[in-house]
N, C-alpha and C positions, 0 to 999 in steps of 0.2 A: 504494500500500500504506500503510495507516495504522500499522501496526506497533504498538499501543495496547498500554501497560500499563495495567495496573489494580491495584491492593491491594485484594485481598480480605480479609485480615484483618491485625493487628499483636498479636504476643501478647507484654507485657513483665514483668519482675520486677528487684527490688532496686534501684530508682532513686527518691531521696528518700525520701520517705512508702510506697513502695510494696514491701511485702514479697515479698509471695507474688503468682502470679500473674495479669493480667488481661488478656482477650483484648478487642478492638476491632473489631468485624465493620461492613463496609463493604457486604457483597454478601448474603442472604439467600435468595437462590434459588437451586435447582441448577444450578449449571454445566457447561453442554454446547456445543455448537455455536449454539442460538440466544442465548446469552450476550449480554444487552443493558444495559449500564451506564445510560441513559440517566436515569434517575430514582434512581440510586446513587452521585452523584456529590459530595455534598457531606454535612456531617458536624457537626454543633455538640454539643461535649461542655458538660454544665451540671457546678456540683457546690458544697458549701460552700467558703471559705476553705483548702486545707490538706488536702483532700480527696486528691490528686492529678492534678488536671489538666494542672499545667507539668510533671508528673512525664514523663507520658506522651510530650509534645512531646518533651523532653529525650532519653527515652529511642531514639528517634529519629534525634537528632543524635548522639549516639554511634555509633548502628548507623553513619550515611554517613560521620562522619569518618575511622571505622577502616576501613572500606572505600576511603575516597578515598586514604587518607593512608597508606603504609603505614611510614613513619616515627612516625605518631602514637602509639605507646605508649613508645616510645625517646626521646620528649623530656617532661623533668622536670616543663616547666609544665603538660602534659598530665595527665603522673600525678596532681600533686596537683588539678589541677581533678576529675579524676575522684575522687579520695578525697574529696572537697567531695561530689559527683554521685550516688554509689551508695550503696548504703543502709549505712550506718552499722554494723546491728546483724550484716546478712547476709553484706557485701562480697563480693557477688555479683551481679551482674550478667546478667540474661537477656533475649534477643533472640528475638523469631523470627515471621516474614514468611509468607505466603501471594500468590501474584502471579500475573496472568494475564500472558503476553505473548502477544499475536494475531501469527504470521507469514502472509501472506497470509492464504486459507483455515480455517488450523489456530490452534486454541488450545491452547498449551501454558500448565501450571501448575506452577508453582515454590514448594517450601519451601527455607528460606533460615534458619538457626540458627545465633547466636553467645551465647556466655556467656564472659565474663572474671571472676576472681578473684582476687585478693589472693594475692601468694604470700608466704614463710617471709623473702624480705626487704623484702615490704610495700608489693612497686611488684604492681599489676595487667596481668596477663596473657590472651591466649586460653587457653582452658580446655577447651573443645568448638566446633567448628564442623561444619556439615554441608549440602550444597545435595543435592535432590531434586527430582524432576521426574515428572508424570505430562499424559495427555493432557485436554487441558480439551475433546474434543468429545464425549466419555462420560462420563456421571454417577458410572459405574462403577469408571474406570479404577484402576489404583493406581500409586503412587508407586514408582520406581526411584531409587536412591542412585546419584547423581555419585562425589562423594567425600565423606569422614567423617572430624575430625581430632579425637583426645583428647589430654589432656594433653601438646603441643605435638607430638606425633606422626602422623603420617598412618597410620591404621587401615586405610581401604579408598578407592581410586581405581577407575572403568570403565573401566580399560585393560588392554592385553594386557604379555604380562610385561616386554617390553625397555620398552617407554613409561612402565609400571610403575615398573622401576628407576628410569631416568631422573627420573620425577618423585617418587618418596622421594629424590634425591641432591640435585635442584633444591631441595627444600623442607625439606631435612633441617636441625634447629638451628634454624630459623628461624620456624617457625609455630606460637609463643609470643608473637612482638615483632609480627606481620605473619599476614592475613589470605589463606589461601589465595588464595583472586581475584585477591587481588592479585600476589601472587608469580609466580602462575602465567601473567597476563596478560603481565605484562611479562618472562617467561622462554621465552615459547613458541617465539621466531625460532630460541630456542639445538637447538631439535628436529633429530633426522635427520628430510632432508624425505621420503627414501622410508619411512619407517614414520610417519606422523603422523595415519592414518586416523582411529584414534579420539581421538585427541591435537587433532586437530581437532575433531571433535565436543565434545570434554571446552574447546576454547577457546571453541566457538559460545557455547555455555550459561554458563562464566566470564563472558563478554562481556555477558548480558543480563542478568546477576545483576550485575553494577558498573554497567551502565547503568539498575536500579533508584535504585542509590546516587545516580547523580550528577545523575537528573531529578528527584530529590526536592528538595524547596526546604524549610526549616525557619528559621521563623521566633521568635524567642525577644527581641522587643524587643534586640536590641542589632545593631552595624554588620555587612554581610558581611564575613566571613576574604575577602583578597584572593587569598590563595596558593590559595586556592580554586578561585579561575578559573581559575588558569592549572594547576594538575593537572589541572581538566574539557579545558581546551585540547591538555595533552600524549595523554590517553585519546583523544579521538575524534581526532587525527591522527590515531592509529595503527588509527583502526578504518574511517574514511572509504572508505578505497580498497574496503572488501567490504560494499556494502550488500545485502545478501543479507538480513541481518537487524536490520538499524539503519537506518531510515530518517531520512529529511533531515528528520522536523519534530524526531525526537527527536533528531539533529544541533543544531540550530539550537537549543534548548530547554537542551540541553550549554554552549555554545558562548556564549548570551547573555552579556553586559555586563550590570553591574548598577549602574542609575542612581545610585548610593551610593557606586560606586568612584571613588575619587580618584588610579589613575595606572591611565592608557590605552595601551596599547598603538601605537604611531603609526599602526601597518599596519590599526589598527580604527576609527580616529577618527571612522571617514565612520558605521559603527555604531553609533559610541554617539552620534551626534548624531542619528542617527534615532530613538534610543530615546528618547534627551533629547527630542525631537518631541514621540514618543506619550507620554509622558509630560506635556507640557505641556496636550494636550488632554484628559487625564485630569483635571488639576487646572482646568482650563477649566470642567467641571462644575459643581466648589462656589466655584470663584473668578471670575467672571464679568469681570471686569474686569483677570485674565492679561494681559498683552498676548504675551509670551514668556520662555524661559529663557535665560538667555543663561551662555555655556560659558564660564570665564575659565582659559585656557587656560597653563601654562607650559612650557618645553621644557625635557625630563629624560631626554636621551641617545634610548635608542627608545622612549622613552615621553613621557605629555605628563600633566602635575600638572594636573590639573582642581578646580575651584571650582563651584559654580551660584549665582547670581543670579537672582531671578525679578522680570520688569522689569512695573509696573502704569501705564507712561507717566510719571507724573510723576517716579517713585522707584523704587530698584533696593532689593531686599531680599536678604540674604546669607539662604540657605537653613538656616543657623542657627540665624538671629535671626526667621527665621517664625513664625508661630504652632503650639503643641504637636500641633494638629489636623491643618494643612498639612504638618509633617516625620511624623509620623505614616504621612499618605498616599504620602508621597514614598519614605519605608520599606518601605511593603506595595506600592506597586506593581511592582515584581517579583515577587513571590509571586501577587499577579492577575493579572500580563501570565503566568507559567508556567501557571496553574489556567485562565486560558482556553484555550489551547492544549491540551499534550496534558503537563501535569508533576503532578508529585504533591507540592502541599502542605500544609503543618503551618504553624499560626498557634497562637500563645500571645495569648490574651487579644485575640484582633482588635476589642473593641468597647471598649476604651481608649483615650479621647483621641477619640471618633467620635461623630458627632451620630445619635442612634439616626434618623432617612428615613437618611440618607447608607448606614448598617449593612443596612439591611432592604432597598434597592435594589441595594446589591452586592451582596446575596444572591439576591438573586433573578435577577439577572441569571446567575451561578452553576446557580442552578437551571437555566433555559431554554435560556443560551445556552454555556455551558462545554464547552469538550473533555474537559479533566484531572480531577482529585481535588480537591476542599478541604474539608478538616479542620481545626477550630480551638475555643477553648475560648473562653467567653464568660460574665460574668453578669448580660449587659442578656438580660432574657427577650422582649424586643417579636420578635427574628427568631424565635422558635417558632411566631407567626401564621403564617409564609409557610414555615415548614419542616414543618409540623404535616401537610403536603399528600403531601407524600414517606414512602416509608420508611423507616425504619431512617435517618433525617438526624437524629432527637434522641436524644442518650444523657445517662444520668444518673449520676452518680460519687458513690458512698456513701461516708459517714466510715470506711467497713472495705474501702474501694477495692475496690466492687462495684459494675460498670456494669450497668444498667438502661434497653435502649431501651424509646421511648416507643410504644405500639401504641394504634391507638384506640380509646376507651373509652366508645363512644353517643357524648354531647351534651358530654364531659368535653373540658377544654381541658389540655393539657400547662403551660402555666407557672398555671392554679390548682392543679393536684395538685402542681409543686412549688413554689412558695412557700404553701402552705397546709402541707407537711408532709408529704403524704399519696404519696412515695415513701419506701422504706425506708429508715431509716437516714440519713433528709439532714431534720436536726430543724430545718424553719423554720417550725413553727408554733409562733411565740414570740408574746408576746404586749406592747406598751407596759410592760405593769406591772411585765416581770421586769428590768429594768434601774432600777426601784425600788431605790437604796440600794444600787448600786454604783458611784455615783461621789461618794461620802463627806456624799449629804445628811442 
């Protein structure tokens, strides 16, 4: 069973530059039973300066960590990162997902809506949450409401009245600070087990909506949260024992080490030295003359302090003090090792610090050979040649944060219409001359 998610769309508001809202479609064909990602799998947003494109990624990373974390709105540094993060004018924050999960057979499709705002003492809160669900093998079908949370109250659950009860007392007070999903995932043992029929059904779908969150991978130039891993690790213990609907790749996909952590687990070591492996022959590619990585290991109770060195035969170099190019890739390969399997990621800026072959061959390899999603903002235009083949894989982000995919147009090339100018609202037909006697000649 591949058990495959998919993001069929991202619809965001209030973050950064981005006021009102903008939806991000992935899939453009009706979805039913022959549902085929295969040429829907990859994603390059263009756009000016300032436009919003780390908007979008961002906005992303909010959605997984209030999902992951459901301590995250209850710690300080949180808050003000977020008062940094959402839009200034709005302080509002809107979320909201579209998902295919395949269980064997059957595709089922999931809406998934969060919005946080500012409240009367200035710290931001949930404000609306709601998961839905319809069948992905009819065009047709419609959407049924899971459950609906306003203004930190539970409005509507699918359950019958004692499970009912139960979960307005479980989650009463509390889904202002903390994401249903979450509460509910980790409150469900507390159930009577002979009434849990639809209580069960109501954790199936909890279950596949957090394990959106936690295969998503978001990359924002900077190191992974460690504590990260180990909430993925507490999640799928407890979901392991019923693969009914979680299968072992998206286990394994949960569960990875990320070549960037610096304390290991003891019981994982043999793990991350394998990844450490694939890793090496990743970088084998553009550095030919790798010999290996080598682990400089410390011992730190059940864990072990890790370092990388990357040895070239004569000299060992601290993975530091590598070139901006080399930590760069040593950065995203997590986010490639997830995107070729079966994960869904988000890259800010992947063609930074990359030798535009090096960009244009990872993508393509993306193209042909990828299981997962990858999404990412860029503004070397050369991967448009090899993404121009695909659908709906170029979108365009206007100064009035209007996306625009690329369709084609006769004999027209996607990056002459935009750096010529000639999408809306994204003014690059400048010209030498206008920088005429703006820097005080």
């Amino acid at each position: 069973m591949d058990n495959m998610y998919y993001l069929l769309n991202v619809t965001v508001a209030g973050v950064k530059c981005i006021e009102e809202e903008i939806r991000l479609d992935f899939y453009k064909k009706i979805v039913n039973q022959k549902f085929d990602a295969d040429k829907y799998r990859i994603k390059a947003i263009y756009g000016e300066n300032g436009s919003g494109k780390s908007a979008i990624i961002t906005a992303v990373k909010i959605f997984q960590d209030i999902i992951c974390n459901s301590q995250y709105l209850s710690e300080s540094k949180n808050q003000k990162l977020l008062d940094e993060l959402i839009n200034k004018k709005t302080q509002h924050y809107k979320f909201k997902c579209e998902f295919l999960c395949r269980l064997e057979n059957d595709n089922i499709i999931f809406v998934y809506e969060l919005q946080l705002k500012k409240n009367e003492s200035g710290l931001y809160e949930i404000v609306y949450e709601k998961l839905s669900e319809r069948s992905g093998n009819y065009s047709n079908s419609r959407y049924k409401s899971i459950y609906e949370v306003s203004n930190g109250k539970l409005i509507f659950v699918n359950a019958q009245n004692e499970n009912y009860s139960m979960i307005e007392k479980m989650t009463y007070n509390l889904l202002g600070k903390s994401s249903f999903l979450n509460i509910y995932f980790f409150n469900f043992n507390n159930f009577n087990k002979d009434i849990v029929t639809d209580s069960t059904r109501i954790y199936v779908r909890v279950c596949i909506c957090m394990v959106l969150a936690f295969i998503i991978k978001v990359y924002l130039d900077e190191e992974d949260k460690h504590e990260l891993y180990f909430i993925k690790k507490v999640f799928s213990e407890r979901i392991k024992n019923d693969n009914n609907y979680i299968s072992e790749n998206v286990l394994e996909i949960m569960d990875s080490l990320s070549v960037t952590d610096s304390i290991i687990p003891k019981n994982n070591f043999d793990i991350y030295v394998e990844k450490i492996n694939n890793l090496t022959a990743f970088l084998r590619i553009f550095k030919h003359d790798l010999k290996s990585i080598e682990i400089d290991k410390k011992d730190d109770g059940d864990n072990y302090r890790c370092d990388l060195n990357l040895n070239y035969g004569d000299y060992l170099i601290n993975k530091e003090f590598e070139s901006t190019g080399i930590k760069k890739l040593i950065k995203l390969y997590d986010c490639f090792d997830a995107a070729s399997k079966y994960g869904i990621v988000f890259i800010d800026e992947m063609d930074s610090n990359l030798n535009d072959v090096y960009l244009c061959k990872i993508i393509e390899y993306f193209m042909y050979y990828g299981k997962g999603q990858l999404c990412f903002t860029t503004h070397n235009l050369d991967p448009m040649s090899v993404l121009k083949e695909n659908k709906y894989s170029i979108d365009f982000l206007s100064s009035d944060n209007k996306l625009v995919s690329w369709v084609s147009k006769g004999n027209a090339t996607p990056d002459n219409y935009f750096k010529n100018g000639m999408i809306e609202n994204i003014p690059f037909n400048i010209d030498a001359t206008d920088f005429i006697g703006v820097f005080g000649e």
